[in-house]
C-alpha positions as CSV (number, residue, x, y, z in Angstrom):
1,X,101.6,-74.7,-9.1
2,X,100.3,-71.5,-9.1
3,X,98.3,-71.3,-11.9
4,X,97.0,-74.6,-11.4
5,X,95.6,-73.2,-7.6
6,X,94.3,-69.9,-9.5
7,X,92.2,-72.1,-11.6
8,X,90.7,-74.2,-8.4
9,X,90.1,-70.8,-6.8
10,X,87.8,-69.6,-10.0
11,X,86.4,-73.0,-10.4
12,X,84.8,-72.3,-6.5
13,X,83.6,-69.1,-7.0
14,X,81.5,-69.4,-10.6
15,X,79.1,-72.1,-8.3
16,X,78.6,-69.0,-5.3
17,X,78.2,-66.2,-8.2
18,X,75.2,-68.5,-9.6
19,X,73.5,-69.2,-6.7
20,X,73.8,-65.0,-5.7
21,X,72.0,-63.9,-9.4
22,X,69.0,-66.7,-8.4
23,X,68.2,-65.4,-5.4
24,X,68.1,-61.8,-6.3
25,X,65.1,-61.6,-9.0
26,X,62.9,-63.5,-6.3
27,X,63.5,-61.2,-3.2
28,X,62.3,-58.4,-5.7
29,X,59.6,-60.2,-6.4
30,X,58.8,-60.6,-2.3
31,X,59.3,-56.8,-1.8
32,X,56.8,-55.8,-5.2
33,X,54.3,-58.2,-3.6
34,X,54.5,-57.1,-0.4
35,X,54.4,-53.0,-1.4
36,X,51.1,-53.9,-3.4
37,X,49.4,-55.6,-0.3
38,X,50.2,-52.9,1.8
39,X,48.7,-50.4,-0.7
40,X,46.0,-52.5,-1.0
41,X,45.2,-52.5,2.6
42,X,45.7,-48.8,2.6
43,X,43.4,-48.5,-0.5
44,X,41.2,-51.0,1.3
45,X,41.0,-48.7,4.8
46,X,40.6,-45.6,3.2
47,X,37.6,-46.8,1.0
48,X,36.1,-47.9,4.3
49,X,36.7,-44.8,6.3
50,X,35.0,-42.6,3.1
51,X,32.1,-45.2,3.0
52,X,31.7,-45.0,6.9
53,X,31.7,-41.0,6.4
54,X,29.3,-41.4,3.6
55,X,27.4,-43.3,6.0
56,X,26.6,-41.0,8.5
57,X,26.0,-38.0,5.9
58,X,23.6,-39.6,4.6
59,X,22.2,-40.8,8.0
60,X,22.4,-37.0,9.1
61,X,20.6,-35.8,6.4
62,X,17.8,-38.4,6.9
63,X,17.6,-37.0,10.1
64,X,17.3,-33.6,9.3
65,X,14.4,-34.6,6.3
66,X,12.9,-36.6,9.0
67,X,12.9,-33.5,11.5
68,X,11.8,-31.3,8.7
69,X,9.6,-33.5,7.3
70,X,7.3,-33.3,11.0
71,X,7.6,-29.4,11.1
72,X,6.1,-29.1,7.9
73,X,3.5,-31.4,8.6
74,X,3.0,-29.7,12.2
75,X,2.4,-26.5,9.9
76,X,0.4,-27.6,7.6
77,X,-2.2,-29.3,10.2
78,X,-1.6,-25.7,12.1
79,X,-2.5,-24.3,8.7
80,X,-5.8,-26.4,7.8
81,X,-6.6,-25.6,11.3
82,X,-6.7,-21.8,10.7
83,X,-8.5,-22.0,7.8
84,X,-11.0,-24.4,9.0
85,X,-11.7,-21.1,11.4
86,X,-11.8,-18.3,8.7
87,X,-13.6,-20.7,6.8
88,X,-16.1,-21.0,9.8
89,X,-15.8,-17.4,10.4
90,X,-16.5,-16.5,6.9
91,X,-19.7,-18.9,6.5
92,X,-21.1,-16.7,10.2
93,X,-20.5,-13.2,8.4
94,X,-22.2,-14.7,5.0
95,X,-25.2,-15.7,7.7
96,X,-25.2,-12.1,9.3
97,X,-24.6,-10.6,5.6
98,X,-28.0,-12.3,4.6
99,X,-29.8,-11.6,8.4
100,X,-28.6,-8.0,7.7
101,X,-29.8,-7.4,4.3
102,X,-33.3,-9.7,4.5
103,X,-34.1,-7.2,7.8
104,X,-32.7,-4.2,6.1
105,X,-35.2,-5.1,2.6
106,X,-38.2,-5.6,5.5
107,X,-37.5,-2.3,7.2
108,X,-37.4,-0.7,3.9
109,X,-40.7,-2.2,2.7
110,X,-42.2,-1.5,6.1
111,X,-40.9,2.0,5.8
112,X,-42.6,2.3,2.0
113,X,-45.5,0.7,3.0
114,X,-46.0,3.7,6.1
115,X,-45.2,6.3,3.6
116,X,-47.8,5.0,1.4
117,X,-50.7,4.2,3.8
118,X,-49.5,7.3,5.8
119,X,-52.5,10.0,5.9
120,X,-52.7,13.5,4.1
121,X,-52.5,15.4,7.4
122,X,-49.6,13.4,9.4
123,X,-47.5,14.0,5.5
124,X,-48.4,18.1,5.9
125,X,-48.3,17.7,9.5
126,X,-44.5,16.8,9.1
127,X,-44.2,18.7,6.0
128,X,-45.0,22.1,8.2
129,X,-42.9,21.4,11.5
130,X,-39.8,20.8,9.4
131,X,-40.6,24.7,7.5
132,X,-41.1,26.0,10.7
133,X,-37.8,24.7,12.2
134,X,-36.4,26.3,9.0
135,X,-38.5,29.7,9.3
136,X,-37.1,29.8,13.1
137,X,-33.5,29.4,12.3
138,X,-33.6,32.2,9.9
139,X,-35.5,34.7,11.9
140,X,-34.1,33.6,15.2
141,X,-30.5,32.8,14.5
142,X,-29.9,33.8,10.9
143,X,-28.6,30.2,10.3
144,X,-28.9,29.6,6.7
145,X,-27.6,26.0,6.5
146,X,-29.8,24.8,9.4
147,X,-32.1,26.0,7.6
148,X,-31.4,24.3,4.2
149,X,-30.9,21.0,6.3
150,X,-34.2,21.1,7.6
151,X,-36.1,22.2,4.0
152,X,-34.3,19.8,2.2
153,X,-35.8,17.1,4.9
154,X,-39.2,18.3,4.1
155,X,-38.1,18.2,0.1
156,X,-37.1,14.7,0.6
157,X,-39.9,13.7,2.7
158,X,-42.4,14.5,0.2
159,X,-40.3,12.7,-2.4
160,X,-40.8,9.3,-1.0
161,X,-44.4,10.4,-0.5
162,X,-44.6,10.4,-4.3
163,X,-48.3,12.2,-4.6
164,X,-49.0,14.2,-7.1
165,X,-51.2,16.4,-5.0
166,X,-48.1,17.9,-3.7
167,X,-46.2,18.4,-6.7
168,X,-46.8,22.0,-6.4
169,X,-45.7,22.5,-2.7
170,X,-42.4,20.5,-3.9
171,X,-41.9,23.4,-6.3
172,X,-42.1,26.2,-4.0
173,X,-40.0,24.5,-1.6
174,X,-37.4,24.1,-4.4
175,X,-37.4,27.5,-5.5
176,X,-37.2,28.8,-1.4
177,X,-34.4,26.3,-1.3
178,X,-32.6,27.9,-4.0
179,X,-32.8,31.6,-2.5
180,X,-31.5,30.0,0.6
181,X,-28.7,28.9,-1.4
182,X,-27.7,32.1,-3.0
183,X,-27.4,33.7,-0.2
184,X,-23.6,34.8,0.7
185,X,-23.4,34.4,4.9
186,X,-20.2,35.6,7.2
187,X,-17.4,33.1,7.7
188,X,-17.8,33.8,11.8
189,X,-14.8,32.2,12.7
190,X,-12.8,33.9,10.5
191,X,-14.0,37.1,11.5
192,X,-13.8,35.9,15.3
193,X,-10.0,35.2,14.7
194,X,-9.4,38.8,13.1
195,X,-11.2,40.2,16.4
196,X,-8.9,37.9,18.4
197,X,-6.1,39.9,16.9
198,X,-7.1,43.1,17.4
199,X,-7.5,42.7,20.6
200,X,-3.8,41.3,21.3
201,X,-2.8,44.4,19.0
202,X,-4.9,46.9,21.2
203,X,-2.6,45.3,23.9
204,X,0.8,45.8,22.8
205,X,0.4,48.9,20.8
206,X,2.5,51.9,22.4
207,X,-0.1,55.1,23.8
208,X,1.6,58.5,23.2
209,X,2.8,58.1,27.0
210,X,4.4,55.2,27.6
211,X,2.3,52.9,30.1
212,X,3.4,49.1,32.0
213,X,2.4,47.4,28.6
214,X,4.6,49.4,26.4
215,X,7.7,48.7,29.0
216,X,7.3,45.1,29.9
217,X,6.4,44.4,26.1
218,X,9.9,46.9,24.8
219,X,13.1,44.9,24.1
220,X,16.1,45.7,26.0
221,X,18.5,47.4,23.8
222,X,21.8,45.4,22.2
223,X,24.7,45.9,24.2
224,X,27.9,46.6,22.1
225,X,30.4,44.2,21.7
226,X,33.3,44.4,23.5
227,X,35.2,43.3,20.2
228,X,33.6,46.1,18.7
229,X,36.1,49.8,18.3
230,X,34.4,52.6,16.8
231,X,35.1,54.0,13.4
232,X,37.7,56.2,13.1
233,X,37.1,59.5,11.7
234,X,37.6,60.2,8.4
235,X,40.4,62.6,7.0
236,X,39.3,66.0,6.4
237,X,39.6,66.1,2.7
238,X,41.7,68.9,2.3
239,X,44.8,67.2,3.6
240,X,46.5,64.7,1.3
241,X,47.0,61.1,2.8
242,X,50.8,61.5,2.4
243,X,50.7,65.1,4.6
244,X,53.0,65.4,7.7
245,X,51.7,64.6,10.4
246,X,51.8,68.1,11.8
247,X,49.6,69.2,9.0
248,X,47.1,66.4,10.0
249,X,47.3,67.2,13.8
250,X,46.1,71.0,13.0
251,X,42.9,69.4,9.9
252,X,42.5,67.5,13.4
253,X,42.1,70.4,16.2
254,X,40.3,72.8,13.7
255,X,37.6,69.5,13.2
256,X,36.4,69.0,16.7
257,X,34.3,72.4,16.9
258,X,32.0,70.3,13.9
259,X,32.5,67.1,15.6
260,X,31.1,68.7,18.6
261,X,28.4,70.9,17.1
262,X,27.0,67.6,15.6
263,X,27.1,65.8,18.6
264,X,25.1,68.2,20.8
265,X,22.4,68.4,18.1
266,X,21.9,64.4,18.2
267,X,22.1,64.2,21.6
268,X,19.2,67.2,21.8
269,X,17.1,65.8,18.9
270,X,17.3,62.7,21.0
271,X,15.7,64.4,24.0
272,X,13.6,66.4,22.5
273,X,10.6,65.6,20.3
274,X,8.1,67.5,18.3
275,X,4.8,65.7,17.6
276,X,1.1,67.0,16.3
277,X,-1.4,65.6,19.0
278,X,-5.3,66.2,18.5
279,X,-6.0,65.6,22.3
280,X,-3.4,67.5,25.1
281,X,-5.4,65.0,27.3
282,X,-3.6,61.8,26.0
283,X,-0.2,63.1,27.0
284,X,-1.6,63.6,30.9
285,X,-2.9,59.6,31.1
286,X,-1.4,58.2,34.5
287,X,-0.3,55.0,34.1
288,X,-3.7,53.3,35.8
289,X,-5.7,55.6,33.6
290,X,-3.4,53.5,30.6
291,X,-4.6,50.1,32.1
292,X,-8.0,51.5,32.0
293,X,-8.0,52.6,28.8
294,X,-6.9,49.5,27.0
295,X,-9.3,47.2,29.5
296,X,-12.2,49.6,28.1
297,X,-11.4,48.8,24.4
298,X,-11.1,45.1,25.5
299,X,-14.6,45.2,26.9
300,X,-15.5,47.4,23.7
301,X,-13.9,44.1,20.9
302,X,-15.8,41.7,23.5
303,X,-19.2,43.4,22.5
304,X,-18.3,43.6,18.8
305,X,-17.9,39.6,18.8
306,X,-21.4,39.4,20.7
307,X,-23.0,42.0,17.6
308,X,-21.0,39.1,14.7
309,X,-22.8,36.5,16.7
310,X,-26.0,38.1,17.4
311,X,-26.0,40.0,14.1
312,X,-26.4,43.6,15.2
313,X,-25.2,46.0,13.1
314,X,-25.7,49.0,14.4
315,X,-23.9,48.2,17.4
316,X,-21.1,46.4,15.2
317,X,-20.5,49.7,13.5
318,X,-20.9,51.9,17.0
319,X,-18.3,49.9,18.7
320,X,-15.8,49.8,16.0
321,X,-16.3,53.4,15.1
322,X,-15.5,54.1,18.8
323,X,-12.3,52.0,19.0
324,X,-10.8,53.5,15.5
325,X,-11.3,57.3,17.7
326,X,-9.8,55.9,20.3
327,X,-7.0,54.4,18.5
328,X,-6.6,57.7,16.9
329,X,-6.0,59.4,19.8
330,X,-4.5,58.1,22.5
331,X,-2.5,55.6,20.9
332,X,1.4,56.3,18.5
333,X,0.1,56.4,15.3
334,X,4.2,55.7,14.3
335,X,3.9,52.2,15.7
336,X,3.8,49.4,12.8
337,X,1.1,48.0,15.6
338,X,-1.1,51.2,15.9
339,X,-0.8,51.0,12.1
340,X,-2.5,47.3,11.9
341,X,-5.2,47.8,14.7
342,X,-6.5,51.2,13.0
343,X,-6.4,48.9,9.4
344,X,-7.8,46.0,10.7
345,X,-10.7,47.9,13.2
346,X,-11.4,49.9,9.9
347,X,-11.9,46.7,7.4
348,X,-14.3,45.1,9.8
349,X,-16.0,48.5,10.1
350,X,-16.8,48.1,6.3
351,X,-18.2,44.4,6.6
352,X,-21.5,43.8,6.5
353,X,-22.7,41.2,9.3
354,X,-26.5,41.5,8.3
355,X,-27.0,39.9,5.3
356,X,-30.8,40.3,4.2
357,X,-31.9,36.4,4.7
358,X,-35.3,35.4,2.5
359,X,-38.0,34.4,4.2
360,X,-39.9,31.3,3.4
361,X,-43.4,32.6,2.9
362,X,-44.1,31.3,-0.4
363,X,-43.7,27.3,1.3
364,X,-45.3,28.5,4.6
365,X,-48.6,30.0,2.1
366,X,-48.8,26.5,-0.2
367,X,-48.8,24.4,3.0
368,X,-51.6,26.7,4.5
369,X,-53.7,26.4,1.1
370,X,-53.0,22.7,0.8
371,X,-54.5,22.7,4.4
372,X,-57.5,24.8,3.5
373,X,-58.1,22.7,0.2
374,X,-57.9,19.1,2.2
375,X,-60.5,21.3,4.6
376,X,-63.1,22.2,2.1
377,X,-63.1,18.4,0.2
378,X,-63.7,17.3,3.8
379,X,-67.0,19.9,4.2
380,X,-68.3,19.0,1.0
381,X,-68.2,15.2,1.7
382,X,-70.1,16.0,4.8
């Protein structure tokens, strides 16, 4: 009985075992399916969004081409605009270039023509004033380059002249010209400058009794520093370093009567002074007779730049001789300062202001006989 009910039982449960192993591969199937439509989708979606985004890079970067596009076409019509005006500008100069040089090539013919067709006397006419000028400024004011300025006018006037009737008057001006340039004038400024400083040292230079200048002009002496001990004195040498002290207390004590000996004496050569003067009058200056003194030599370098300027000699050479006495004299010859002023007043003693200047006789003579030879052919046509 029992085995025939175990055999019943299995026969039930082979049909239920079947029907589970259909169902199975057909739910996997469902589930596979299903996975790949939902990756799909995804797939789908995110191809979409990346298309979208593509979408508006590209539409952005339109834009920006677009907006960059119309700035570079607002430049370049900005651009043609600006050199539509230089070219405008340009084509005016080129006019006013041409203008220019047509009026410059008429005034240059006109001005060949009139030095053609101008006459014999206005050429010597000219010819003369411009020596003349030249003559003056040597004899007047001993001005050698105005001079050469106004000669070589005359030389170049007669140039453009181009007659051969005055080829021998262009020689003689040549050759004045050339003693004109071989002459060797004064640099005034410079010697201007060295009188300048004379006179500031004449100002500060010590007399042989001190005045106001020498003590509102002398630097305060260096206090000593505070930090500062004084040396101490050496050892006498005939006690040892390693003596007793006793010993070095008596070196000590029979020291001071030196010590003080040598003291004295500095403080005395201090005090008193011994010094070779020529005049016992510059000691006894008062201290407005000082003020007085160095306001005369003032007055005195004053008239030595009037003698550079006016070229006097004599009085260049009076007035410096004076001021070198008077330096001599009354002023310290141990100052570095009284030292320069006597050196410097005695160098421009020794300079020569009065340089012989040529005269220009030999062009002032061939204008006069080119004037008395256009004279006689004009008597002898009559």
């Amino acid at each position: 009985m029992h085995t025939t009910a175990s055999k019943a039982a299995a026969s039930v449960e082979r049909p239920q075992r079947a029907r589970k192993g259909g169902a199975s591969p057909l739910v996997a199937t469902l589930v596979v399916v299903s996975l790949l439509a939902l990756v799909l989708v995804a797939a789908l979606w995110m191809q979409r969004q990346q298309f979208l985004a593509a979408g508006r890079e590209v539409a952005t970067r339109l834009d920006n081409l677009n907006a960059t596009l119309a700035q570079t076409r607002s430049d370049t019509r900005q651009a043609l605009s600006l050199a539509q005006q230089q070219s405008d500008k340009v084509a005016a100069l080129e006019s006013t270039l041409q203008e220019t040089q047509s009026q410059y090539t008429a005034l240059q013919q006109a001005w060949q023509d009139f030095n053609d067709n101008v006459s014999d006397d206005v050429l010597i006419n000219d010819v003369e004033r411009l020596l003349t000028i030249a003559d003056q400024q040597l004899r007047l004011g001993g001005s050698v380059s105005n001079a050469i300025v106004a000669m070589e006018t005359a030389q170049s006037r007669l140039a453009r002249a181009a007659r051969p009737r005055y080829a021998s008057l262009q020689q003689t001006i040549n050759g004045d010209l050339d003693r004109l340039r071989a002459v060797k004038t004064i640099d005034v400024p410079v010697q201007a400058g060295r009188i300048e400083r004379l006179v500031n040292l004449v100002g500060k230079a010590p007399l042989l009794v001190p005045d106001t200048a020498t003590a509102s002009g002398a630097a305060p002496a260096a206090p000593a520093s505070p930090d500062s001990t004084p040396a101490p004195a050496a050892a006498p040498p005939d006690v040892p370093a390693d003596a007793a002290w006793w010993q070095r207390w008596r070196a000590e004590i029979a020291s001071w009567p030196g010590r003080a000996g040598s003291a004295l004496t500095r403080e005395l050569g201090d005090l008193v002074r011994v010094q070779r003067v020529d005049e016992p009058a510059a000691l006894l200056l008062s201290t407005e007779q000082a003020e007085q003194l160095r306001a005369t030599l003032r007055q005195r370098l004053l008239t030595v730049q009037l003698a550079l300027l006016m070229r006097q000699p004599a009085i260049w050479k009076s007035e410096l001789d004076t001021i070198t006495r008077t330096l001599d004299t009354y002023y310290d010859r141990r100052s570095p300062d009284t030292l320069a002023a006597l050196g410097l007043t005695r160098e421009l003693s020794q300079l020569q202001i009065a340089t012989p200047m040529p005269d220009l006789s030999d062009s002032l003579g061939a204008i006069a006989a080119l004037r008395a030879d256009g004279a006689g052919t004009v008597k002898g046509r009559d």
